[in-house]
DORO-239548 format. One record per residue (C-alpha): residue number from 1; x, y, z. Coordinates in steps of 0.1 Angstrom, whole numbers, always signed. Layout:
<pts>
+------+-------+-------+-------+
! resi !    c1 !    c2 !    c3 !
+------+-------+-------+-------+
!  NUM !     X !     Y !     Z !
...
+------+-------+-------+-------+
</pts>
This chain:
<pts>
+------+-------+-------+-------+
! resi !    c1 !    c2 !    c3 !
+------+-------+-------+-------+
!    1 !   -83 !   +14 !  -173 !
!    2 !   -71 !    -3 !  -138 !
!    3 !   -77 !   +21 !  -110 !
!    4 !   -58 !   +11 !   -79 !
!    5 !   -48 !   +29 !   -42 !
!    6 !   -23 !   +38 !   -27 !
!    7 !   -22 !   +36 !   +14 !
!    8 !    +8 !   +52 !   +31 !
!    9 !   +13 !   +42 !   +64 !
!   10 !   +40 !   +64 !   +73 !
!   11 !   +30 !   +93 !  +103 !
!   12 !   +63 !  +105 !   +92 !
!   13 !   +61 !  +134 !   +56 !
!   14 !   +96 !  +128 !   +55 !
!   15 !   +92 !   +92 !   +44 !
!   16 !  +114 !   +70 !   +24 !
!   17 !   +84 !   +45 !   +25 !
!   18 !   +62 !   +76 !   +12 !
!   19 !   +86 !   +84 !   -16 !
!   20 !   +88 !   +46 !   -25 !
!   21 !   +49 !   +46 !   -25 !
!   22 !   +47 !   +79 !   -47 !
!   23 !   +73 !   +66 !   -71 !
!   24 !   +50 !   +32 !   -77 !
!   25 !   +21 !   +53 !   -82 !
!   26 !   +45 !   +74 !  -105 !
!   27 !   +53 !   +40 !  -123 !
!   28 !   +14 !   +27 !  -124 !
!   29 !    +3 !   +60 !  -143 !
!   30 !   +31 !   +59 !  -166 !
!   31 !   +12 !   +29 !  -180 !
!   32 !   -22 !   +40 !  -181 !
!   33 !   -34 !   +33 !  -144 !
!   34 !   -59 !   +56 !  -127 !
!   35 !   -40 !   +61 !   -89 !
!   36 !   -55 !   +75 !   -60 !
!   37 !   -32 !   +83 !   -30 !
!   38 !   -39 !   +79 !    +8 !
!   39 !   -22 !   +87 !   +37 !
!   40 !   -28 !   +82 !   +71 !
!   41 !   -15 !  +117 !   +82 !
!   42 !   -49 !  +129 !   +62 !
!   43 !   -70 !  +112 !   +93 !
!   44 !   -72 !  +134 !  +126 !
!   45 !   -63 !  +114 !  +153 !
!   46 !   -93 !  +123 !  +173 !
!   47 !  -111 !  +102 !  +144 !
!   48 !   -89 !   +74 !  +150 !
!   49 !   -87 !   +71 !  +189 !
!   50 !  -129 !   +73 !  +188 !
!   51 !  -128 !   +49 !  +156 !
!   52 !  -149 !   +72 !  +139 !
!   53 !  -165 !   +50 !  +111 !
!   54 !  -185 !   +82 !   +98 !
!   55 !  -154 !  +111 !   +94 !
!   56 !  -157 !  +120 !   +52 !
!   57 !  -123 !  +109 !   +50 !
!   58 !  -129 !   +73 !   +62 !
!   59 !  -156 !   +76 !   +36 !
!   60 !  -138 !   +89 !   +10 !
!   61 !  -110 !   +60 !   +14 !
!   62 !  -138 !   +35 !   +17 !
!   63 !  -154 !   +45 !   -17 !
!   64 !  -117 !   +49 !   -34 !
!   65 !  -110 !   +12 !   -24 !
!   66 !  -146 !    +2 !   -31 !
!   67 !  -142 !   +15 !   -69 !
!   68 !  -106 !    +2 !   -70 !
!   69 !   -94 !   -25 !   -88 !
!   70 !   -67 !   -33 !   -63 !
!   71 !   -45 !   -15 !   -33 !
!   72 !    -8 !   -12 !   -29 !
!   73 !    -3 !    -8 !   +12 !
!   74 !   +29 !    +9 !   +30 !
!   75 !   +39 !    +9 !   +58 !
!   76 !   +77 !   +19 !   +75 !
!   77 !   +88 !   -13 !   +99 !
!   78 !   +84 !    +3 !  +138 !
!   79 !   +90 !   -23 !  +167 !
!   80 !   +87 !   -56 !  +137 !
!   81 !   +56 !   -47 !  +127 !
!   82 !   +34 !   -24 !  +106 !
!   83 !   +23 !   +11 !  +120 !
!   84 !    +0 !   +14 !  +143 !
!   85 !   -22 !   +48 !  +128 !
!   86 !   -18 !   +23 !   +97 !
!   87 !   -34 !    -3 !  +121 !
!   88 !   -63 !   +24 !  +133 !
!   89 !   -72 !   +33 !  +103 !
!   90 !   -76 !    -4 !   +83 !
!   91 !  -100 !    -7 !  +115 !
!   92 !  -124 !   +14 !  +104 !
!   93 !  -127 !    -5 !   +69 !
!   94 !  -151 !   -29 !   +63 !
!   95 !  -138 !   -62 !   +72 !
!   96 !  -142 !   -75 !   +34 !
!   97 !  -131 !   -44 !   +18 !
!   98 !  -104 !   -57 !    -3 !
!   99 !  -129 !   -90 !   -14 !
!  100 !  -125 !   -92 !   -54 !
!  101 !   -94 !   -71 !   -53 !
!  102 !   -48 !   -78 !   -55 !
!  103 !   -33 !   -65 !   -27 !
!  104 !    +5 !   -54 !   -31 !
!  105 !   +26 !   -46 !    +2 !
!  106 !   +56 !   -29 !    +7 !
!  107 !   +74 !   -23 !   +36 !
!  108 !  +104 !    -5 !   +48 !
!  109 !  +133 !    -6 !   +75 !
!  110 !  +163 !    -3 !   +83 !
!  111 !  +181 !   -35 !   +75 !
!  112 !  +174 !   -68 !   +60 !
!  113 !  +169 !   -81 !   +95 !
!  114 !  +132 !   -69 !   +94 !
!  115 !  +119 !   -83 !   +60 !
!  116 !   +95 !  -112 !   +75 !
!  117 !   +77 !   -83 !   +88 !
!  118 !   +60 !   -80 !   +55 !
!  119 !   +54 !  -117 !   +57 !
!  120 !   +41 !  -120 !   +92 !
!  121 !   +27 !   -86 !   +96 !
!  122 !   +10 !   -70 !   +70 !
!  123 !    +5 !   -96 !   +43 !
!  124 !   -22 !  -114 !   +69 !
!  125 !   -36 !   -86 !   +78 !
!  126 !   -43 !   -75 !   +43 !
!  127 !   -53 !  -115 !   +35 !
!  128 !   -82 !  -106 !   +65 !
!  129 !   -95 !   -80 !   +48 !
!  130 !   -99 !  -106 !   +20 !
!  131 !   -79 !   -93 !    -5 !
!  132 !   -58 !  -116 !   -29 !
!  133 !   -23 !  -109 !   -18 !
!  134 !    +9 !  -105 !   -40 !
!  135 !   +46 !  -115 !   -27 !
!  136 !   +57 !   -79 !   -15 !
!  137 !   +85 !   -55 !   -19 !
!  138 !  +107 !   -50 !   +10 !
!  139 !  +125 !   -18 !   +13 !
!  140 !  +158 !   -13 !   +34 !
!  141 !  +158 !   +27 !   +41 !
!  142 !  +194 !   +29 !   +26 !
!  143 !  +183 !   +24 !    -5 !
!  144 !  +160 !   +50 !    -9 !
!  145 !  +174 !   +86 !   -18 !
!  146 !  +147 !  +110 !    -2 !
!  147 !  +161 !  +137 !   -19 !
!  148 !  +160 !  +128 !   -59 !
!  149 !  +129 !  +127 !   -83 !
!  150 !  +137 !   +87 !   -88 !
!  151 !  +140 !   +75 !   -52 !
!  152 !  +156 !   +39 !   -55 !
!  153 !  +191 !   +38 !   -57 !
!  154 !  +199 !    -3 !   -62 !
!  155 !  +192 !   -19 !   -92 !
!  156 !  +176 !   -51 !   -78 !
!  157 !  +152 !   -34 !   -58 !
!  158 !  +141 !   -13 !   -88 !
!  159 !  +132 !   -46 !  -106 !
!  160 !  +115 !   -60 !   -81 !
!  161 !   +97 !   -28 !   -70 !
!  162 !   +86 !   -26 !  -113 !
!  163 !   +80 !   -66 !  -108 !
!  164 !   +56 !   -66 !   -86 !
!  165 !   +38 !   -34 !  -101 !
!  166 !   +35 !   -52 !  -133 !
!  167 !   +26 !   -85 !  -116 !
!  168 !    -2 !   -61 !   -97 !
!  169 !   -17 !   -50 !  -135 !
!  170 !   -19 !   -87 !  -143 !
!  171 !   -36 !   -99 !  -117 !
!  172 !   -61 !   -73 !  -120 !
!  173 !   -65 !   -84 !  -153 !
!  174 !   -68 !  -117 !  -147 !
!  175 !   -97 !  -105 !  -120 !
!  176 !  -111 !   -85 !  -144 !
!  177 !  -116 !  -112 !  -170 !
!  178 !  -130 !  -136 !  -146 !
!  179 !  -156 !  -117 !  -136 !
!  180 !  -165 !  -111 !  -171 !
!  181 !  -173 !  -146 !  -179 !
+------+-------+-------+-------+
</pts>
């Protein structure tokens, strides 16, 4: 069985980008994959601003990843970028803690205008880490109902969002058989 996290980026608990996140992981155990959910409202700032490699849940995140078999990253689009508390807490990961493992991110905003965010932003950053990077899901907030049990109100984005997920499982696969021979 796959076991893959989940990072939310969002300091907001009202998030379309959490929902979105939540409803992939929804999608991932529906099939069989083991999903572990992070948030970076679960860190204390204090442990953060003093980049506080020891706090359990640094550690806890560290081992999650360390035993995953790949990472799905979110993050809400502030100021054409990535959060920064997402930013503070991927700096307290090891520098090659996604090494050996498919990284899939997905971003949100508030119009189309912002979608080379995910390509400029937080694909690279993911890539430093070292982890092999899928294409990405972009997310424009209006297309996200907050409110309902299934979150994604447009068709296209729904096959994209399952695309990708599935394209995640393969790749892992793939991984997986690789290192087997």
């Amino acid at each position: 069985m796959s076991r893959i996290v989940i990072l939310s980026g969002s300091p907001s608990a009202q998030s379309g980008t959490d929902k979105v996140l939540r409803y992939a992981g929804e999608i991932l155990q529906e099939d069989g994959v083991e999903v572990h959910f992070h948030s970076v409202r679960d860190f204390d700032a204090e442990v953060l601003v003093n980049a506080n490699f020891k706090d359990v849940g640094i550690r806890e995140l560290v081992a999650d990843i360390e035993a995953a078999d790949g990472v799905i990253v979110g993050s809400p689009v502030y100021k054409a970028s990535y959060t920064g508390v997402l930013k503070a807490v991927l700096d307290l990961l090891p520098e090659n803690i996604l090494k050996n493992k498919v990284a899939l991110p997905i971003m949100s905003g508030g119009s189309s205008g912002h979608v080379l965010a995910i390509d400029f932003t937080l694909k690279p950053l993911l890539g430093v880490l070292k982890g092999e990077v899928l294409q990405g899901v972009y997310v424009v907030d209006s297309q996200v109902d907050k409110t309902v049990v299934v979150p994604i109100r447009d068709a296209g984005l729904e096959e994209r969002l399952r695309g990708q997920l599935a394209e995640l499982v393969v790749a892992i696969g793939r991984r997986e058989v690789r290192q087997t021979i």
